[in-house]
PDB file of N, H, CA, C and O in Angstrom:
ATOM      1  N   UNK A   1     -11.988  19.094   8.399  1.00  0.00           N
ATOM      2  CA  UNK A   1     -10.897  18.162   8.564  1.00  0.00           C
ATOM      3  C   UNK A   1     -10.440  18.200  10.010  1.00  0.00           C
ATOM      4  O   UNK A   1     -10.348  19.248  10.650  1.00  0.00           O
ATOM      5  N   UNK A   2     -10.077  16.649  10.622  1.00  0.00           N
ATOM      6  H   UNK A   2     -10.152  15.798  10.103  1.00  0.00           H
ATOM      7  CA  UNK A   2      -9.569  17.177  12.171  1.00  0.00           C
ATOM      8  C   UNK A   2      -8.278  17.686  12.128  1.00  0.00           C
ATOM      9  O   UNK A   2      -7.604  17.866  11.114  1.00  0.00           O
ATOM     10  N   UNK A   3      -7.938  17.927  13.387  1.00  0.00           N
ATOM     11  H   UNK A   3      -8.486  17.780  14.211  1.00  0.00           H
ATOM     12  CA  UNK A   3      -6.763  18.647  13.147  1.00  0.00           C
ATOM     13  C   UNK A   3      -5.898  17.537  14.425  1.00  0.00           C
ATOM     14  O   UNK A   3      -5.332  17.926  15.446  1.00  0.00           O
ATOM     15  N   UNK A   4      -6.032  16.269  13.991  1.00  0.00           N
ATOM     16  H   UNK A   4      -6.493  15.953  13.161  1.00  0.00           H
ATOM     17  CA  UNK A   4      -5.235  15.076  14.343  1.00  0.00           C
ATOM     18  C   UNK A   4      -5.463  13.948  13.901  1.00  0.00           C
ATOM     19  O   UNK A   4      -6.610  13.501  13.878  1.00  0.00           O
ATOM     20  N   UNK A   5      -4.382  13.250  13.453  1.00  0.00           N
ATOM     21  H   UNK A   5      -3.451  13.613  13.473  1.00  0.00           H
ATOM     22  CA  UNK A   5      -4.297  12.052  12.502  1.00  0.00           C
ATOM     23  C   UNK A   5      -3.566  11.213  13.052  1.00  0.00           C
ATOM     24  O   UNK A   5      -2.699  11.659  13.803  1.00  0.00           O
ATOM     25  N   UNK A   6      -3.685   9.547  12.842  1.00  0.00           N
ATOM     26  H   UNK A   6      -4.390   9.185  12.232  1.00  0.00           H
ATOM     27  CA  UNK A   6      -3.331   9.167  13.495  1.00  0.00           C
ATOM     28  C   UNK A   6      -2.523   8.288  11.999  1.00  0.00           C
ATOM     29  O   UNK A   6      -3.078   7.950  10.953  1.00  0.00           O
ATOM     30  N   UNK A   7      -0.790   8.078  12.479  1.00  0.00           N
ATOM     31  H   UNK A   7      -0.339   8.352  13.328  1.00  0.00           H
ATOM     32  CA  UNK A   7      -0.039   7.724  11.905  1.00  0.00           C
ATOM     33  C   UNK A   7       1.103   7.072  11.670  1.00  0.00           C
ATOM     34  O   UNK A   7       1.862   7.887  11.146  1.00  0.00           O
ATOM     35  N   UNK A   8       1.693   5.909  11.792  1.00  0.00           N
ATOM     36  H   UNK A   8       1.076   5.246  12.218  1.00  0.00           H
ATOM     37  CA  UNK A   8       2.576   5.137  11.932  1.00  0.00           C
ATOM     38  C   UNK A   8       4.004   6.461  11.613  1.00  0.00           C
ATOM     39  O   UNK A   8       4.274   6.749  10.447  1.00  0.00           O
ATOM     40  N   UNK A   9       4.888   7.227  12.964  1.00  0.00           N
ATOM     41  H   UNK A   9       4.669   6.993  13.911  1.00  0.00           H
ATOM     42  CA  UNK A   9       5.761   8.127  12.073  1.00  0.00           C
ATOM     43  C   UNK A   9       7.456   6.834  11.935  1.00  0.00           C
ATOM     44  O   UNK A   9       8.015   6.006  12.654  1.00  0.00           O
ATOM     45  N   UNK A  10       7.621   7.406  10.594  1.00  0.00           N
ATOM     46  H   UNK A  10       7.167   8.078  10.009  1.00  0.00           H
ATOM     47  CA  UNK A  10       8.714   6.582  10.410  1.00  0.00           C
ATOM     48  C   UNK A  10       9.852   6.797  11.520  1.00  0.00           C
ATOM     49  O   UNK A  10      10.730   5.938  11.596  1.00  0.00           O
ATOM     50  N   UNK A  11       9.881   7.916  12.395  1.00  0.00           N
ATOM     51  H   UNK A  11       9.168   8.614  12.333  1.00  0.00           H
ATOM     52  CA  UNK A  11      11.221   8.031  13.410  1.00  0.00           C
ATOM     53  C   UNK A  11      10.936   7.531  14.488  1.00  0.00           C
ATOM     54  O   UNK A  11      11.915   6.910  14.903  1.00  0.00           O
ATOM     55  N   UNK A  12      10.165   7.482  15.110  1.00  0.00           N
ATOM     56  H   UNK A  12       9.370   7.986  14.773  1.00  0.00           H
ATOM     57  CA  UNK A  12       9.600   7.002  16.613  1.00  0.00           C
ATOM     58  C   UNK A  12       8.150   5.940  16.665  1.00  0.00           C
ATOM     59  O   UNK A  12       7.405   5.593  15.748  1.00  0.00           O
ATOM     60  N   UNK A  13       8.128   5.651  17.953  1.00  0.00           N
ATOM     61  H   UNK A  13       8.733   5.933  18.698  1.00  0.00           H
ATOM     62  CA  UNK A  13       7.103   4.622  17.651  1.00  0.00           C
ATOM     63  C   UNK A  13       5.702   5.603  18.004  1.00  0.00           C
ATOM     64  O   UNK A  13       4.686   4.986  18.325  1.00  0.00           O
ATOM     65  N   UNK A  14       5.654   6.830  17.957  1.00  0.00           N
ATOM     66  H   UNK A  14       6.479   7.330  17.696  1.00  0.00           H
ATOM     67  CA  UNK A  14       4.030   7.291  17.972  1.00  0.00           C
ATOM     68  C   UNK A  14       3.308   7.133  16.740  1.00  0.00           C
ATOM     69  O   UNK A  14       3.743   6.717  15.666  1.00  0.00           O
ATOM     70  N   UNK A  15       1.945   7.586  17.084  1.00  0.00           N
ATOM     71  H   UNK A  15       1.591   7.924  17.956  1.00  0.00           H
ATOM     72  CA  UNK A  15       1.362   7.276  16.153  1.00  0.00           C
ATOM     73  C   UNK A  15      -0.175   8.161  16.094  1.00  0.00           C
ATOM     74  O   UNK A  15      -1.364   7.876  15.952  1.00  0.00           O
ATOM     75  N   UNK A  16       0.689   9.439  16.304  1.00  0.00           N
ATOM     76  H   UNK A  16       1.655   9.670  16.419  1.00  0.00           H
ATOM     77  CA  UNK A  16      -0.224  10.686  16.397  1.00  0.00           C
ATOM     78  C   UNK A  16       0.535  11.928  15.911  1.00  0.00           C
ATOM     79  O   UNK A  16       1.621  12.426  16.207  1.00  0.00           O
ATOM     80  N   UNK A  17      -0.981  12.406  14.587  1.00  0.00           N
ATOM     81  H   UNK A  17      -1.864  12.001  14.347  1.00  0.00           H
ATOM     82  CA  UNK A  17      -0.191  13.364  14.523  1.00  0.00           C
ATOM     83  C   UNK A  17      -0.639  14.603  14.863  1.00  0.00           C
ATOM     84  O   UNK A  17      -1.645  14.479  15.561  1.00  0.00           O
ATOM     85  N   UNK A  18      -0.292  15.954  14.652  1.00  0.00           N
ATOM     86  H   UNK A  18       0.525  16.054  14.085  1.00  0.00           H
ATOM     87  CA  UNK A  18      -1.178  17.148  14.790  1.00  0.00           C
ATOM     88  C   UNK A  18      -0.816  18.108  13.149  1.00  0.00           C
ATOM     89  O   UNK A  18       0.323  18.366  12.760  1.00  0.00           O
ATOM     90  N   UNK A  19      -1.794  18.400  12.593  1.00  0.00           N
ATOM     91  H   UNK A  19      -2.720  18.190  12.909  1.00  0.00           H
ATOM     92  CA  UNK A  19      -2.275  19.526  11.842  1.00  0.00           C
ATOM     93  C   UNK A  19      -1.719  20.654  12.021  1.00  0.00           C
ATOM     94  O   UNK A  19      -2.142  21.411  12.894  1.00  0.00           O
ATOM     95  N   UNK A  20      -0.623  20.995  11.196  1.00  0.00           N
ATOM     96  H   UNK A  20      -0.280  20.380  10.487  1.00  0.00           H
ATOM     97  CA  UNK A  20       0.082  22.843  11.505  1.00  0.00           C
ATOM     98  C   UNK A  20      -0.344  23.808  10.194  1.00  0.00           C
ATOM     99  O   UNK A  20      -0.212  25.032  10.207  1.00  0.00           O
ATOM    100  N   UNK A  21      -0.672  23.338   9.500  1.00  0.00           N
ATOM    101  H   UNK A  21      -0.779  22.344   9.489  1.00  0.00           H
ATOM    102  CA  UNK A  21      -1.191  24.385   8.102  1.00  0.00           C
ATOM    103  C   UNK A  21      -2.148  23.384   7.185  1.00  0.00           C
ATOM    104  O   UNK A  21      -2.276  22.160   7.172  1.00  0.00           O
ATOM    105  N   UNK A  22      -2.743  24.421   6.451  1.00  0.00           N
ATOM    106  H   UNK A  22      -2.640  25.415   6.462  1.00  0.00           H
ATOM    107  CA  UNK A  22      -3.595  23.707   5.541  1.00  0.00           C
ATOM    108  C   UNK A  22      -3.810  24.657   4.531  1.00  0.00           C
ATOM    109  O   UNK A  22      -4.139  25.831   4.705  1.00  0.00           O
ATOM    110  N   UNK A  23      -3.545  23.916   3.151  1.00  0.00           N
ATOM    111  H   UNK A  23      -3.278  22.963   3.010  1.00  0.00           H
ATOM    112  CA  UNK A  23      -3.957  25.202   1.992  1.00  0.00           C
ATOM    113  C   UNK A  23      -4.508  24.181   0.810  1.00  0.00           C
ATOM    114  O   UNK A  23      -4.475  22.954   0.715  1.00  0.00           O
ATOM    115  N   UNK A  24      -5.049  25.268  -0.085  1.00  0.00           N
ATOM    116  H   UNK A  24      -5.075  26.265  -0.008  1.00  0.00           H
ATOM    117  CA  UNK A  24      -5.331  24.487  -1.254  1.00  0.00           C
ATOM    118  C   UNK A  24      -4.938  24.626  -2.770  1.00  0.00           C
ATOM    119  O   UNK A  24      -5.427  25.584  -3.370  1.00  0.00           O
ATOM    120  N   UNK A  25      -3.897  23.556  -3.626  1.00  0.00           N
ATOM    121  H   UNK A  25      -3.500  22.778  -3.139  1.00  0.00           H
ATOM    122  CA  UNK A  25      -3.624  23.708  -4.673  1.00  0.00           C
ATOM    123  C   UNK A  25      -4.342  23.689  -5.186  1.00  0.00           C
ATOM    124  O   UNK A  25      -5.459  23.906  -4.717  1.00  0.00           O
ATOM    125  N   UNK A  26      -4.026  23.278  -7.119  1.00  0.00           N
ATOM    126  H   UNK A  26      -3.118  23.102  -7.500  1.00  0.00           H
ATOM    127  CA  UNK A  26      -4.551  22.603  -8.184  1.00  0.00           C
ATOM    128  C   UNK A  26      -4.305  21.310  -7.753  1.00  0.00           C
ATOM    129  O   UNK A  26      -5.388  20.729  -7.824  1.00  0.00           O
ATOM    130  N   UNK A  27      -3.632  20.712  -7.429  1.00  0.00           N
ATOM    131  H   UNK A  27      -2.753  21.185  -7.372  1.00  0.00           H
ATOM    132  CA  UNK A  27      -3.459  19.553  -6.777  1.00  0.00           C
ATOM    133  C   UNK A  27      -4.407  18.648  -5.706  1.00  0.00           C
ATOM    134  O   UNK A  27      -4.406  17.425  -5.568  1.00  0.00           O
ATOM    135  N   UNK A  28      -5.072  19.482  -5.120  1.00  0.00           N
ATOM    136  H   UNK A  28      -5.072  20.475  -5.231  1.00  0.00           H
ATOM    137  CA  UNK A  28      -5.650  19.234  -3.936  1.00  0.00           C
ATOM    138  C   UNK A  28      -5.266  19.961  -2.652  1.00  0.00           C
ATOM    139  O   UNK A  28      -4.468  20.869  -2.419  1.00  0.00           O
ATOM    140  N   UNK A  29      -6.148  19.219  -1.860  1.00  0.00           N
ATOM    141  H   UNK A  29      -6.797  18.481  -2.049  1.00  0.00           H
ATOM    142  CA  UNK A  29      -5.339  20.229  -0.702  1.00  0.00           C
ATOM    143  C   UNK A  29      -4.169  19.544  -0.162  1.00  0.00           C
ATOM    144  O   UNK A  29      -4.006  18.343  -0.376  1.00  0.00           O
ATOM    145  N   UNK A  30      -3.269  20.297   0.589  1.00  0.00           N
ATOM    146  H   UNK A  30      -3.401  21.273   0.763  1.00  0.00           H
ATOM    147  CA  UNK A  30      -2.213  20.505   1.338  1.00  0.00           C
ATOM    148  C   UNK A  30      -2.267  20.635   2.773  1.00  0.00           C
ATOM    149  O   UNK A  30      -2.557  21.644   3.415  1.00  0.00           O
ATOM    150  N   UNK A  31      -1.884  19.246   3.287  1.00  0.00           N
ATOM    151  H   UNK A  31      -1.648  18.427   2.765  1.00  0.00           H
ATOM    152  CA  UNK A  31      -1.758  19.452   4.726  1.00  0.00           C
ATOM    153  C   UNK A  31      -0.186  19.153   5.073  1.00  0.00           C
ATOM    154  O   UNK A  31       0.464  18.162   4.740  1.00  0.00           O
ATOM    155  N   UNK A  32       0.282  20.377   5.898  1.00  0.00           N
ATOM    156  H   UNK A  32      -0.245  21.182   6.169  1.00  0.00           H
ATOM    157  CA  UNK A  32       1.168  19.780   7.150  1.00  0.00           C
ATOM    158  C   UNK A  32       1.156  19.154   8.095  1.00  0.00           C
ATOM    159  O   UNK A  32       0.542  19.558   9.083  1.00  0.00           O
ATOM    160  N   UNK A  33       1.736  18.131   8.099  1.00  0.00           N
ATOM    161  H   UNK A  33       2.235  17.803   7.297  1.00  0.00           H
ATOM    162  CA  UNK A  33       1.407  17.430   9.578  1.00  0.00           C
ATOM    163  C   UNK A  33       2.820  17.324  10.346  1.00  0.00           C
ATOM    164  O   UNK A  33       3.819  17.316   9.627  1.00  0.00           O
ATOM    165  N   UNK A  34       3.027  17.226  12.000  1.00  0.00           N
ATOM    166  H   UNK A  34       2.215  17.232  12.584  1.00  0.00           H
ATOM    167  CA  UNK A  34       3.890  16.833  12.896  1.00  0.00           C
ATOM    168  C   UNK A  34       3.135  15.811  13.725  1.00  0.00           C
ATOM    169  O   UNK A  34       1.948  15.656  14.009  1.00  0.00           O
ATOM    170  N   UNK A  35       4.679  14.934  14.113  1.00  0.00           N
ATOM    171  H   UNK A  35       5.643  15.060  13.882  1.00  0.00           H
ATOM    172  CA  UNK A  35       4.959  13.799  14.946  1.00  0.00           C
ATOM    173  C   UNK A  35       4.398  14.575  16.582  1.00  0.00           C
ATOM    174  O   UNK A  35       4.796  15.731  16.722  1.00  0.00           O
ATOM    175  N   UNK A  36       3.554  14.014  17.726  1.00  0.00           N
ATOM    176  H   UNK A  36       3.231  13.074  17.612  1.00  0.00           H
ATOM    177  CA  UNK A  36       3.267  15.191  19.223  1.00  0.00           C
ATOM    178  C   UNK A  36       4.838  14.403  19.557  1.00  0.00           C
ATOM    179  O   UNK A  36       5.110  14.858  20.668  1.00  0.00           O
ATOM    180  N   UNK A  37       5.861  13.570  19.202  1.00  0.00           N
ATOM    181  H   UNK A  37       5.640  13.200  18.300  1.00  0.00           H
ATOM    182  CA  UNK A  37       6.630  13.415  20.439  1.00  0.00           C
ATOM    183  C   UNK A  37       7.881  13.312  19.616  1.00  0.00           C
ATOM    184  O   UNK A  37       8.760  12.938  20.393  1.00  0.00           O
ATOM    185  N   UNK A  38       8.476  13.497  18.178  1.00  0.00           N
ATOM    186  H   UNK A  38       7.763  13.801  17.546  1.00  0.00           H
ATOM    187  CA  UNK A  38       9.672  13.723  17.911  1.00  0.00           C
ATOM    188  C   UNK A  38       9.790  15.344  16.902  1.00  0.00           C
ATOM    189  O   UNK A  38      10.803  15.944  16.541  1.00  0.00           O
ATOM    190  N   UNK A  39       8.578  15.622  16.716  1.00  0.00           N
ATOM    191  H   UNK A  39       7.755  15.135  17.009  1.00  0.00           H
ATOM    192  CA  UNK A  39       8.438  16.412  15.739  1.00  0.00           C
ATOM    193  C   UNK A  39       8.929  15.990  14.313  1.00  0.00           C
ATOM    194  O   UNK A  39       9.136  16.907  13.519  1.00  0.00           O
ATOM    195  N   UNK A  40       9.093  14.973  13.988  1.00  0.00           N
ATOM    196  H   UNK A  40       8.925  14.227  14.633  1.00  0.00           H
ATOM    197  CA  UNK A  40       8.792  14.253  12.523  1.00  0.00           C
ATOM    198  C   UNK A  40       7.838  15.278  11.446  1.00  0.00           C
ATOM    199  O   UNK A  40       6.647  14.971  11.392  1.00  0.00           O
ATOM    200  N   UNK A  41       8.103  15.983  10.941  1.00  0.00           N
ATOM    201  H   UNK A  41       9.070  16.233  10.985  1.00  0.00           H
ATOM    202  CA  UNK A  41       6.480  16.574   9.687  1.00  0.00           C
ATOM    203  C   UNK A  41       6.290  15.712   8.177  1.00  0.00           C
ATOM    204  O   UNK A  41       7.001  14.758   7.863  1.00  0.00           O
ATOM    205  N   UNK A  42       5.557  16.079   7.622  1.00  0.00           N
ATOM    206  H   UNK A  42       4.979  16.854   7.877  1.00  0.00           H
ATOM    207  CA  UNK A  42       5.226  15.510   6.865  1.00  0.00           C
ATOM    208  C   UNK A  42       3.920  16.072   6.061  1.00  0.00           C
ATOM    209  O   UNK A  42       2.783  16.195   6.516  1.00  0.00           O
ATOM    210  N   UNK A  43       4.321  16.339   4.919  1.00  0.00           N
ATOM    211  H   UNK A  43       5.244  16.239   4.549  1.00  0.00           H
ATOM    212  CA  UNK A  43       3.258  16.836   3.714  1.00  0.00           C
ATOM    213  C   UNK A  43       2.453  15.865   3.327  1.00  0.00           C
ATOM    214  O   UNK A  43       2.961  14.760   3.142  1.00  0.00           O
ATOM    215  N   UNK A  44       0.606  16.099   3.056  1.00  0.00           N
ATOM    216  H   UNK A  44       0.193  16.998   3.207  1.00  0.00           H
ATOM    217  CA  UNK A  44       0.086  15.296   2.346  1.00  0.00           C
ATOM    218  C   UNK A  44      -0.548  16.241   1.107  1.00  0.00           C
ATOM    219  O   UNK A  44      -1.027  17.375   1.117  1.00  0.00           O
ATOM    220  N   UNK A  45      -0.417  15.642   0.455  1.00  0.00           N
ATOM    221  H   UNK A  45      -0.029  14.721   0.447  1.00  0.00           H
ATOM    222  CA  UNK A  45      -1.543  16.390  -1.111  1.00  0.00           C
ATOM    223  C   UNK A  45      -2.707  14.916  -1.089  1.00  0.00           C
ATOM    224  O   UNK A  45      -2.847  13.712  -0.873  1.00  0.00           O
ATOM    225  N   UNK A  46      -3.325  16.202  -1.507  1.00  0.00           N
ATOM    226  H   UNK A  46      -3.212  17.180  -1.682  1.00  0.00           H
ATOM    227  CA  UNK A  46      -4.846  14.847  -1.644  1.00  0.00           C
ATOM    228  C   UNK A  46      -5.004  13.355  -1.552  1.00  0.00           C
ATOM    229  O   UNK A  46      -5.439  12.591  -2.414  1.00  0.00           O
ATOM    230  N   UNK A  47      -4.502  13.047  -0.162  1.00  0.00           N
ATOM    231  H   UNK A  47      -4.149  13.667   0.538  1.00  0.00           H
ATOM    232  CA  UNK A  47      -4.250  11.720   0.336  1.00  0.00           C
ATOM    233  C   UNK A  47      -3.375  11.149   0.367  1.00  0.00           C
ATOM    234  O   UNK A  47      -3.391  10.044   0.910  1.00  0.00           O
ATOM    235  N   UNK A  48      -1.928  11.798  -0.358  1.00  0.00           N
ATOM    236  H   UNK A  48      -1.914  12.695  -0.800  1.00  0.00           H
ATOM    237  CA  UNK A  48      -0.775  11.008  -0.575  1.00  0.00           C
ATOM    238  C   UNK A  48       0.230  11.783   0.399  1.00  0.00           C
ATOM    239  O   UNK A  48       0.031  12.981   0.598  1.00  0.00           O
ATOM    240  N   UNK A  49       1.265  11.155   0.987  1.00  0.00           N
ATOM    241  H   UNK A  49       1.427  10.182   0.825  1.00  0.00           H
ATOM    242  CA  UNK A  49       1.713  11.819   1.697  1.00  0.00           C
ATOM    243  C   UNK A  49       3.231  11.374   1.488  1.00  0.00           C
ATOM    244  O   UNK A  49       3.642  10.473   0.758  1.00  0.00           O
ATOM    245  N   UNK A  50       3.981  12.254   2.333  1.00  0.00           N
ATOM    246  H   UNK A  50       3.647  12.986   2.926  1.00  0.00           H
ATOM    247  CA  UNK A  50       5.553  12.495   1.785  1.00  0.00           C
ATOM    248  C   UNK A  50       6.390  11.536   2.441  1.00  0.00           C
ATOM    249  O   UNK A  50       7.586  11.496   2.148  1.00  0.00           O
ATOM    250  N   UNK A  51       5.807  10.604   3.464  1.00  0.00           N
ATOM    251  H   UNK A  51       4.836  10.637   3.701  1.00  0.00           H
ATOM    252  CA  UNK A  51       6.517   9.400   4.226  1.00  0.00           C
ATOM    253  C   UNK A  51       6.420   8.265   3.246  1.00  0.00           C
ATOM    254  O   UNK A  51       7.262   7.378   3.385  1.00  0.00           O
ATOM    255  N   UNK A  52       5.684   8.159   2.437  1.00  0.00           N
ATOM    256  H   UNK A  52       5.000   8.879   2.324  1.00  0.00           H
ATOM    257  CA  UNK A  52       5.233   7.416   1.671  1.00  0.00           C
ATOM    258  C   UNK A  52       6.756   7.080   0.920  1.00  0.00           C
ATOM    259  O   UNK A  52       7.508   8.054   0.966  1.00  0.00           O
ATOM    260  N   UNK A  53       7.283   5.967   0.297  1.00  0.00           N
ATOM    261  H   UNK A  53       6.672   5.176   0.260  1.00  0.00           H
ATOM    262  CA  UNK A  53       8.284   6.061  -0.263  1.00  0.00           C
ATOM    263  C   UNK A  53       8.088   4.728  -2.049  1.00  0.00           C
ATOM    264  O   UNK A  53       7.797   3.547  -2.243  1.00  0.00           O
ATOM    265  N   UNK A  54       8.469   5.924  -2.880  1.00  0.00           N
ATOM    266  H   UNK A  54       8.705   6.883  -2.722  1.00  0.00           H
ATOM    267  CA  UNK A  54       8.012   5.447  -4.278  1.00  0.00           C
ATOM    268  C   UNK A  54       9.438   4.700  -5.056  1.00  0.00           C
ATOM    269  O   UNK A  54      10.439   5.396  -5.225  1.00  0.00           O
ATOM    270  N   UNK A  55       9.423   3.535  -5.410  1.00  0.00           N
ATOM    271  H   UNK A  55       8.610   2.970  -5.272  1.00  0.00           H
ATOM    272  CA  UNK A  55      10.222   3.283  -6.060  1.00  0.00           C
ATOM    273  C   UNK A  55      10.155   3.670  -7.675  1.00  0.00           C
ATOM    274  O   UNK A  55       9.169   3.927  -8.366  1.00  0.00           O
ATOM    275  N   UNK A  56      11.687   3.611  -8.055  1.00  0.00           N
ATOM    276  H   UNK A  56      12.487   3.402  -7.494  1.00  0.00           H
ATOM    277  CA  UNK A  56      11.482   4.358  -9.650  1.00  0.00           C
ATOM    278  C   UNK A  56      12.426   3.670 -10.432  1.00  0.00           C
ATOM    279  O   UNK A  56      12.556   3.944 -11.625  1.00  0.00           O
TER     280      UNK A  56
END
């Protein structure tokens, strides 16, 4: 996996991220990611990620 993603962050207008941990659930794996210019983070599990916003 690289260890940079590139990502629309909801606080600022970058659109890069960097890789700070990586593990693996039952779920899938688990990445941390940060914003390089507000520090924004953000969790993904097996493709889904925590910026993501779910209506209910």
């Amino acid at each position: 996996m690289s260890l940079e993603m590139d990502h629309d962050c909801p606080e600022c207008s970058n659109d890069t991220f960097w890789r700070t941990a990586s593990t693996t659930l039952h779920l899938g794996e688990k990445t941390k990611w940060v914003c390089t210019d507000c520090d924004y983070g953000l969790v993904r599990i097996d493709g889904i990620d925590s910026s993501e916003h779910v209506g209910f």
